[in-house]
C-alpha positions in Angstrom: 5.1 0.5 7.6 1.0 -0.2 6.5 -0.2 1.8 3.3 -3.4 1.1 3.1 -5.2 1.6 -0.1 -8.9 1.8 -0.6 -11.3 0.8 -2.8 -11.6 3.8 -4.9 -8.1 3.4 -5.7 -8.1 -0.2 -6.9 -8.2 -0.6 -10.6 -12.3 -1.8 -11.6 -12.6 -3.7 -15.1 -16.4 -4.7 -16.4 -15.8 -6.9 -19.8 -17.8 -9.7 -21.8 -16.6 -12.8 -21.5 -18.1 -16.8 -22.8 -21.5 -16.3 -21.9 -21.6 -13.5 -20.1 -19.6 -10.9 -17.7 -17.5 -10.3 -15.5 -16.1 -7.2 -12.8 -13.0 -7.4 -11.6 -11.2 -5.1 -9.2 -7.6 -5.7 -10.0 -4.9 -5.2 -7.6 -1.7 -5.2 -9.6 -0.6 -5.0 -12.9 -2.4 -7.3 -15.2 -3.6 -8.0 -19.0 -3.7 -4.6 -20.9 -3.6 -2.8 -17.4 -0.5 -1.6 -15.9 0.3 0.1 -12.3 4.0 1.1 -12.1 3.4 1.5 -8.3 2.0 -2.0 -8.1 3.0 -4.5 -10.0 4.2 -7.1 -7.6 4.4 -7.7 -3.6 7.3 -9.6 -3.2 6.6 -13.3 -4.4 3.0 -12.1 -4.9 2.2 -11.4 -8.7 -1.5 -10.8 -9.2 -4.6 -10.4 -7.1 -7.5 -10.0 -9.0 -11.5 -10.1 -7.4 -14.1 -11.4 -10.1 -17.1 -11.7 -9.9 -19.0 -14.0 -13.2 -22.4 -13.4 -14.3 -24.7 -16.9 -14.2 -23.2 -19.0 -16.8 -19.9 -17.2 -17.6 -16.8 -18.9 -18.4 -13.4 -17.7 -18.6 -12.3 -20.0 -21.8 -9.4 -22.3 -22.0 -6.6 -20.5 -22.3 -2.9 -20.8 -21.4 0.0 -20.5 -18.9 3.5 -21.2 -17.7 5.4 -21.0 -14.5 3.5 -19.6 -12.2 1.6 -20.9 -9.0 -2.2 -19.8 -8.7 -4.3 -19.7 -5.8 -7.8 -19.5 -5.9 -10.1 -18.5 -3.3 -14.2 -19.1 -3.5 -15.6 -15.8 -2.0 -19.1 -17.0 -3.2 -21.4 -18.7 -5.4 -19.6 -21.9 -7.0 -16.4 -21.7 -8.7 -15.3 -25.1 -11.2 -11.8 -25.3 -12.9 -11.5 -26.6 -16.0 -8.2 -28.0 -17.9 -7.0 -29.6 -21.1 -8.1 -33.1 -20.0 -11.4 -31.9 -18.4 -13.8 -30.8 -15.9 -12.3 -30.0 -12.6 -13.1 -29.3 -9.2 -15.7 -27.1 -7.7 -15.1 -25.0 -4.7 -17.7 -23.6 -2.6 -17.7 -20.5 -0.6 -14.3 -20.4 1.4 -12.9 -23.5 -0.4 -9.3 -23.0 -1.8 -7.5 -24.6 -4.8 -3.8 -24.4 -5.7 -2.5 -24.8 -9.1 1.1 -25.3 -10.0 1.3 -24.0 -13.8 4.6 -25.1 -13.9 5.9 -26.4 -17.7 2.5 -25.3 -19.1 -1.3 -25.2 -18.6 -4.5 -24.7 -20.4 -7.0 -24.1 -18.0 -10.6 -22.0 -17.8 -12.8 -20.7 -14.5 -16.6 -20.9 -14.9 -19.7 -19.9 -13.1 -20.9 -23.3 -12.0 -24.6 -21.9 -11.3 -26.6 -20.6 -14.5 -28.5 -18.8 -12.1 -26.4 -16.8 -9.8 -23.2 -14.8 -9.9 -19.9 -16.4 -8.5 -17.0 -14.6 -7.3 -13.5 -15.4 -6.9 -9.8 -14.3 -5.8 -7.4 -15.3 -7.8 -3.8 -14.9 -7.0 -0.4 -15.6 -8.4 2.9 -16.1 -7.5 6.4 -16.4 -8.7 7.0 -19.7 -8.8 10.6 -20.9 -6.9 11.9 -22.9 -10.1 10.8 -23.1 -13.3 9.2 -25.6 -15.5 7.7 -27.8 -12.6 5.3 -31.1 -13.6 1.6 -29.0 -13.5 -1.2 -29.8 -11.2 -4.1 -29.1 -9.7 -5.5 -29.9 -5.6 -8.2 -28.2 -3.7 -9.8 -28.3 -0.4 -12.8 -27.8 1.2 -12.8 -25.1 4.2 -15.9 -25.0 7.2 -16.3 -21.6 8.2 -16.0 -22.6 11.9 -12.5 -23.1 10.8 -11.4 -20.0 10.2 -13.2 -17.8 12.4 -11.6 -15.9 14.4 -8.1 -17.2 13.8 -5.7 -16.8 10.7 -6.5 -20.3 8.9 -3.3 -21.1 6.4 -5.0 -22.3 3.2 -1.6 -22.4 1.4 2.0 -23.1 2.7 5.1 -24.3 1.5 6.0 -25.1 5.7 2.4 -25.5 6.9 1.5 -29.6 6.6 -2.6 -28.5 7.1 -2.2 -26.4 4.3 -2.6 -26.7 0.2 1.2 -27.1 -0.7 2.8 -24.2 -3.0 6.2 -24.0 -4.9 6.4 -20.5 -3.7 7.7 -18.6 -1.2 3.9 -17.4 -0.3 1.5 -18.3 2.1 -2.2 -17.2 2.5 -4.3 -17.2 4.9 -8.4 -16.7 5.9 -10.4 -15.4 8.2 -14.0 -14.9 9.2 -13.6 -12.3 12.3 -16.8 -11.7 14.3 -17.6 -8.1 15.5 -14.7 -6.9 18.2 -13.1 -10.1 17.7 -9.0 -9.6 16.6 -6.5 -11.9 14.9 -2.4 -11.7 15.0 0.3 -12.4 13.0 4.2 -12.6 13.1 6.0 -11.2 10.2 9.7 -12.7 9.9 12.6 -10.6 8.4 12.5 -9.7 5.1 9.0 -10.5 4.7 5.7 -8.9 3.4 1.4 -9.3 4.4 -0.5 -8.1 2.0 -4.1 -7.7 3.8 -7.7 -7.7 1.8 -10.8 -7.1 3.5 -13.3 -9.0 1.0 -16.4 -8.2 2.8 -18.3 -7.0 6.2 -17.0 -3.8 7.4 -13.9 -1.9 8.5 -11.1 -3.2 10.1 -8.3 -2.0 12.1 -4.8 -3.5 11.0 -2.0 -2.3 14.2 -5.3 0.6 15.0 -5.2 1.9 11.2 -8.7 2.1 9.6 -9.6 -0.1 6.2 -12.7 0.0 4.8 -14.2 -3.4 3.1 -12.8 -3.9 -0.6 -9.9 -2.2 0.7 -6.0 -3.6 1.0 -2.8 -2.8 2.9 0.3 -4.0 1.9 2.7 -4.2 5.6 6.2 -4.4 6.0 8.7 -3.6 8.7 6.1 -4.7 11.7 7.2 -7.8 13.6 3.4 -7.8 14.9 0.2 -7.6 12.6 -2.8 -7.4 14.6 -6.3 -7.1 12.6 -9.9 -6.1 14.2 -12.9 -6.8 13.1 -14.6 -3.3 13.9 -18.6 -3.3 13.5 -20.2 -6.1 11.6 -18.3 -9.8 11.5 -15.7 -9.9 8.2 -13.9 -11.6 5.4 -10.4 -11.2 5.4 -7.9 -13.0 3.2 -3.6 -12.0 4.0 -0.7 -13.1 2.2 2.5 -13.5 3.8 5.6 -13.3 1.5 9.3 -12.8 0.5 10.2 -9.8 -0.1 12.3 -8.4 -2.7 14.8 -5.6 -3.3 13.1 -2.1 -3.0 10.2 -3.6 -1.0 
C-alpha cells in the first residue's frame, strides 16, 4: 500500500527564531502542532524540513532518548552542544546524534549570508538512557547518484551507526534514471522528494516536497521522471496498526 501525500497537505510553520527565521514544513506531529493521522511511522518520530534565514540559530536547548538524524539539503549546517561548537555538514553530508541520558544541543545557519536548510529526523531510540553522542560524515554526490546510498544503519558497516531500528537512505536520481528497494516483513519506507521534479514510486506520481509513506510492497521502485532529483527514504519497524 503507497499513500502519497503532497505538499499542500504537509503542515508549513514560518516563526522567529535567534537571529532570524525559519520555515519549516513539518511532517508529523511536533512542538505545539499535532496530526492525529501522523504522528509516528513506525520507529520514525519526526521529520521536519527547515530552512534558516542567514545567521539564524536554533538556541541550546534540551533532550532525552531519542536518536536524531540530520540531513544537509543546502547551505551549511553546524551543531552546537553543551561543551561546544560542533561539526558542519555541507550539502548531502549526514550527522547522527544519540540523545540518549540527555542533551543540550542548538542548529545554526553557518553562513550570515545565505539560507541553510535541513532535515531533521527522529527516531525512537531501542533502549533508554544511552551515553549521548555526536558523529557525522561527509557524502560526494557521485555517491549517491543513482543508487539508494545508506547514510544511517544499525546493520550497514558504511553507514553512520543508529540505536534504532531505522535506516535512511539518499539519492540523487538523474532524469529517467530508477532506484529499488526491498522492504522486509513488518517493515515501513517512508519516501520524501526534497527537490527536482516528480517521481514515480511502483508507477504512482509524487510531486517534489511531496511524501509517501509504503507498506505491504516487497518491491519499492522510485523514478526520477523529468528533471534529475533529491530523494531521502527511511526504512523502518513497524508497529501495531501500521
Amino acid at each position: 500500500m503507497i499513500i502519497t501525500r503532497n505538499p499542500e497537505n504537509i503542515y508549513h510553520v514560518h516563526g522567529d527564531i535567534m537571529n532570524g527565521t525559519f520555515d519549516g514544513r513539518w511532517h508529523f506531529s511536533f512542538g505545539n502542532y499535532y496530526d492525529p493521522e501522523n504522528t509516528r511511522f513506525g520507529t520514525l518520530r519526526v521529520l521536519n524540513d527547515d530552512i534558516l534565514s542567514p545567521g539564524a540559530t536554533w538556541p541550546l536547548h534540551p533532550h532525552h532518548d531519542i536518536e536524531v538524524v540530520t540531513y544537509c539539503a543546502g547551505g551549511e549546517f553546524r551543531h552546537a552542544d553543551e561543551h561546544g561548537a560542533g561539526g558542519i555538514l555541507k550539502k548531502g553530508d549526514v550527522q547522527h546524534t544519540t540523545v540518549g541520558h540527555g542533551m543540550w544541543h542548538s542548529e545554526i545557519n553557518n553562513k550570515p549570508d545565505k539560507p541553510m536548510r535541513f532535515i531533521q529526523m527522529w527516531f525512537y531510540p531501542s533502549k533508554p538512557d544511552l551515553m549521548p553522542r555526536v558523529e557525522q560524515r561527509p557524502v560526494d554526490k557521485k555517491d549517491r547518484t543513482n543508487k539508494l546510498l545508506p547514510l544511517v544503519s544499525p546493520i550497514n558497516k558504511f553507514a553512520l551507526p543508529i540505536a534504532s531500528d531505522a535506516r535512511v537512505f539518499a539519492s540523487f536520481l538523474q532524469k529517467g534514471k530508477k532506484v529499488y528497494h526491498t522492504l522486509e516483513e513488518n517493515r515501513g519506507a517512508y519516501v520524501y522528494v526534497l527537490e527536482g521534479g516528480e517521481v514515480e514510486v511502483n508507477s504512482i506520481p509524487l510531486p517534489v516536497l511531496g511524501a509517501a509513506k509504503i507498506t505491504d510492497e516487497n518491491n519499492i521502485s522510485i523514478k526520477a521522471v523529468k528533471e534529475d532529483t533529491e530523494i531521502l527514504l527511511v526504512d523502518v519497524r513497524l508497529v501495531g496498526g501500521e
